[in-house]
RODREN-576881 format. One record per residue (C-alpha): y, x, z. Coordinates in steps of 0.25 Angstrom, whole numbers, plus 5000, padded with zeros to 4 digits. Each point is the difference from the previous one (the first is absolute). Layout:
% RODREN-576881
YXZ ...
% end
This chain:
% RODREN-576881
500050005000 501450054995 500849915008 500250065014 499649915012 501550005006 500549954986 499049875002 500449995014 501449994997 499949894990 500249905011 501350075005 501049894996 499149895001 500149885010 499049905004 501349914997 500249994985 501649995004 500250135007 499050074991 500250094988 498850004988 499050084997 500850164997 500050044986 499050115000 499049915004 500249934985 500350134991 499450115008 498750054993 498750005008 500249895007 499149904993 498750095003 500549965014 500149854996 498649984994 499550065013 500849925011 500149874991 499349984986 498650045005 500249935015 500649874992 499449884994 500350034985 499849874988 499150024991 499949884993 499849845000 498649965004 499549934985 499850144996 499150025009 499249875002 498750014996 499050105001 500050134994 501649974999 500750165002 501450064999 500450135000 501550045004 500650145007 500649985012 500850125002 499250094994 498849965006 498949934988 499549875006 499149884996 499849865005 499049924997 499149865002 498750045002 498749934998 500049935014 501449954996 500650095010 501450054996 499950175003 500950124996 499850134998 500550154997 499850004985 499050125002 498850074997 499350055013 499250114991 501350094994 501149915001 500249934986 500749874999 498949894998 500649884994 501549974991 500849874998 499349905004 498849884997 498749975003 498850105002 498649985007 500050155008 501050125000 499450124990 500950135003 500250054984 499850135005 498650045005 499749845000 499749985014 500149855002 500449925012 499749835003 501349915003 499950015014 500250164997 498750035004 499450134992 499049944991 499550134994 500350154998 499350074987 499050125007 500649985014 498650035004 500350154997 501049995012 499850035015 500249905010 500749904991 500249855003 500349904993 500649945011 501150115003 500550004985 500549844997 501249984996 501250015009 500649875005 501449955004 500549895007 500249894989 500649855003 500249864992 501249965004 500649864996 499350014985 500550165000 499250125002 500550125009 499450135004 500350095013 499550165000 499949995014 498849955006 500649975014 501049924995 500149855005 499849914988 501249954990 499749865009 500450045014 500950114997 501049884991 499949895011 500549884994 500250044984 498949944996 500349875004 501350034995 499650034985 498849885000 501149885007 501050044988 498950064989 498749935002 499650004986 500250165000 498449994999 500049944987 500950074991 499950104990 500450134997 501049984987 501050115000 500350145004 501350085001 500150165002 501050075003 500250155004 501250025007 500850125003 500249985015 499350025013 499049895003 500749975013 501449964992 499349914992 499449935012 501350005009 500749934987 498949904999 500349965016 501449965000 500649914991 501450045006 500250064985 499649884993 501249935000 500850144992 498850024992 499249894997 500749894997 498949924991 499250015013 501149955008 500049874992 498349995002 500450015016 500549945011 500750125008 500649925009 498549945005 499550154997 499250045012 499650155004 498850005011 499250155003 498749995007 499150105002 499550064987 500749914993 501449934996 500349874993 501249964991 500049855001 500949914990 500249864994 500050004985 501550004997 500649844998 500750014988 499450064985 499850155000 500450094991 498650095002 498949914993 499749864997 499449925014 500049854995 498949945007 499850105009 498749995011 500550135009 501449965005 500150135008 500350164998 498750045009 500150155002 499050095007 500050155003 498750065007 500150155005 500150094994 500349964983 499549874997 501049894996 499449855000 500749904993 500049834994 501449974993 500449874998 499349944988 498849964996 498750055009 500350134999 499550155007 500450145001 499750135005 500950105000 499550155002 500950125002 499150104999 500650165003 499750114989 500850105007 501350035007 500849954989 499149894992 499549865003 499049944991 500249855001 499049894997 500449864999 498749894998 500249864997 499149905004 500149864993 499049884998 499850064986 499850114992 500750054991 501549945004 500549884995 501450014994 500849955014 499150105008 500450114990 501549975002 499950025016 499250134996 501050064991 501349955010 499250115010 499950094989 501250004991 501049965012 499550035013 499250125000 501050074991 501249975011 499250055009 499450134994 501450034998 500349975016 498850095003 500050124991 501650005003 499650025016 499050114998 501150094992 501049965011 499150045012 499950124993 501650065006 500350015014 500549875002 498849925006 499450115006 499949935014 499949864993 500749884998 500349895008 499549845002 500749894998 499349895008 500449864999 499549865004 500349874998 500449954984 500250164999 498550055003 499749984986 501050134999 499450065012 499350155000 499049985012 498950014990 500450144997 500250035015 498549945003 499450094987 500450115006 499750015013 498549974995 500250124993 500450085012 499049945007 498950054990 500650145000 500150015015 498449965002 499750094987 500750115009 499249965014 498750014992 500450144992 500250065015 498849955006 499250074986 
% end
C-alpha cells in the first residue's frame, strides 16, 4: 500500500457526525492515485454489489459471469434450483471457466478441461490419479456469499458479512410497496457511459438534487421539489417525489401508473430508480476504473422488450439531457478538485421543510460510510 496510514487517518479531519458543522470528503481522497486498491478492500469486496435481475438466472443451469473489481466471478441456478455464486476460477491452474452468460449443464475449464457440477463440486480432473493426496473434495470451486433481492441479484466477497436482507432494514419493503411488479419486468435497454471523474463525485452528484434546479431543468418540471424528501438510513438513502403537477418538459407521461420520482442508493455504488411513467425500473451502477474514470451502467427494465416508442423517449431524456448535464457537472468537479481549493473539502447545505429537496444530508451520510469503511479496513490492517 502506497498511501500512508496517517494519510487515511486524517481523511475524517474535518468531518462532523452533524452534516452542518461538517466539511466533505478532502480532495486527495477523489484525485490521489492508489486509493481505489484501498476502496476494493475496505468496500467493493465487504459490500453487496448488483449483478443482475433475477430472469436471467431463473431456471436451472442459468450462469452470468461479471468482474467485480478485478475479481472474475459466476452466478449460477443450479440443478436443485438453488441460486449459487462463485469466483470464475479454475481450482487446477487458475484459467477463467466460463464467459458472457446462458445455459450449460457442468463448468468444463477450456484449459486442462477439469469439469465442476453446478453446485461447484469438482466432478472430475484428467490423470488426478497420478497425484498424492489429492481430494476432490478440497478442489470445488470457490463460493461467495450471493442474494436474491427484491427480483435482483447481489453478490458480497466477504463470507462473514450479514445478508443484503438484515443489513438494509426496511428497503425492501420500501422497493416492493412502490414497485411490486419489479418481479415481472424485463431487461429492455442498457446505457454505458465511461466518465472521466472519480467514482465518488459521481455518487455525491446523484445524492443531492440541490443542483437540480441550476442544471436540470426538464427534471425540475417531472418533479415535485417542494414535496422532495431526502431520508438516509443505514446503508441506504432514499429520494422520494410526486410526479410533477403540471406537463413536463423531459418525456411524455400521459397516462401515467407511477405518480412518484422513487430513488434508491444502496452503499457503496448502486442507484435504484422507478420514474413516473409507465411500469418502469432502473439500476444505475457507477462502477470505478481508476482514480480518474467511472464506468457507468444504466438498465432499464420494462414489461416488454424491445422498448415501445414512449418508453424510448423516457430513455433518450436520460441519455441526450440528463446524463449529458450531469457528466458535465461531474468531469468539471474532478478537474476542480485537482487545485488547492478543496483540499479539506467543501461544505453541507442542510435543509428541511419544502427546501429538503435541495438538501446535501445524502452526501454527508455517504461519507461518513465511507470513513466508516476506511476506519475498520484500518482496525483489521493493524490487527494483521
Amino acid at each position: 500500500m502506497t498511501i500512508s496510514t496517517h494519510e487515511l487517518q486524517t481523511l475524517a479531519e474535518y468531518f462532523d457526525d452533524d452534516p452542518k458543522r461538517s466539511h466533505s470528503l478532502p480532495a486527495r481522497a477523489y484525485v490521489a492515485p492508489d486509493f481505489l486498491e484501498v476502496e476494493r478492500q475496505a468496500m467493493f469486496y465487504n459490500s453487496w454489489q448488483y449483478v443482475c435481475h433475477i430472469e436471467k438466472l431463473r431456471h436451472a443451469g442459468d450462469y452470468v459471469t461479471f468482474d467485480l473489481q478485478g475479481q472474475s466471478m459466476v452466478a449460477v441456478r443450479d440443478r436443485e434450483g438453488v441460486l449459487r455464486a462463485f469466483y470464475n476460477v479454475c481450482r487446477h491452474r487458475g484459467h477463467e471457466l466460463v464467459q458472457g452468460e446462458g445455459n450449460i449443464k457442468v463448468f468444463v475449464c477450456p484449459y486442462h478441461a477439469w469439469g465442476y457440477n453446478l453446485d461447484g463440486t469438482l466432478r472430475g480432473a484428467r490423470h488426478s490419479n497420478t497425484m498424492e493426496d489429492f481430494h476432490f473434495d478440497n478442489f470445488g470451486m470457490m463460493p461467495v456469499q450471493v442474494e436474491e433481492f427484491c427480483s435482483m441479484v447481489f453478490v458480497n466477497l466477504n463470507p462473514e458479512a450479514a445478508s443484503l436482507a438484515v443489513q438494509s432494514g426496511d428497503l425492501a419493503q420500501e422497493i416492493q410497496q412502490r414497485a411490486p411488479d419489479l418481479g415481472s419486468l424485463t431487461h429492455a435497454h442498457r446505457l454505458t457511459y465511461r466518465v472521466k471523474a472519480n467514482w465518488k463525485i459521481v455518487v455525491d452528484n446523484f445524492l443531492e438534487c440541490y443542483h437540480c434546479a441550476s442544471t436540470h431543468k426538464d427534471l425540475m418540471s417531472l418533479i415535485d421539489i417542494q414535496n422532495y424528501k431526502v431520508t438516509t438510513y443505514d446503508i441506504y438513502s432514499s429520494q422520494i417525489s410526486p410526479a410533477g403537477t403540471t406537463s413536463n418538459s423531459a418525456y411524455n407521461v400521459e397516462g401515467a401508473t407511477v405518480q412518484e420520482h422513487l430513488l434508491w442508493w444502496l452503499w457503496p455504488n448502486t442507484g435504484l430508480l422507478r420514474y413516473p411513467g409507465g411500469p418502469n425500473w432502473m439500476v444505475w451502477h457507477f462502477i470505478p476504473v481508476d482514480e480518474e474514470t467511472t464506468l457507468e451502467t444504466f438498465d432499464f427494465f420494462f414489461p416488454n422488450s424491445p422498448p415501445n416508442a414512449g418508453q424510448m423517449e423516457a430513455i433518450e431524456y436520460v441519455d441526450k439531457v440528463l446524463q449529458k448535464e450531469d457528466i458535465d457537472i461531474v468531469e468539471s468537479v474532478h478537474r476542480g478538485l485537482k487545485t488547492p481549493v478543496c483540499e479539506k473539502g467543501g461544505r453541507f447545505v442542510v435543509c428541511s421543510g419544502k427546501d429538503q429537496g435541495s438538501s446535501e444530508h445524502g452526501v454527508h451520510h455517504f461519507h461518513g460510510l465511507y470513513l466508516k469503511a476506511i476506519d475498520q479496513y484500518l482496525q483489521t490492517k493493524s490487527q494483521d
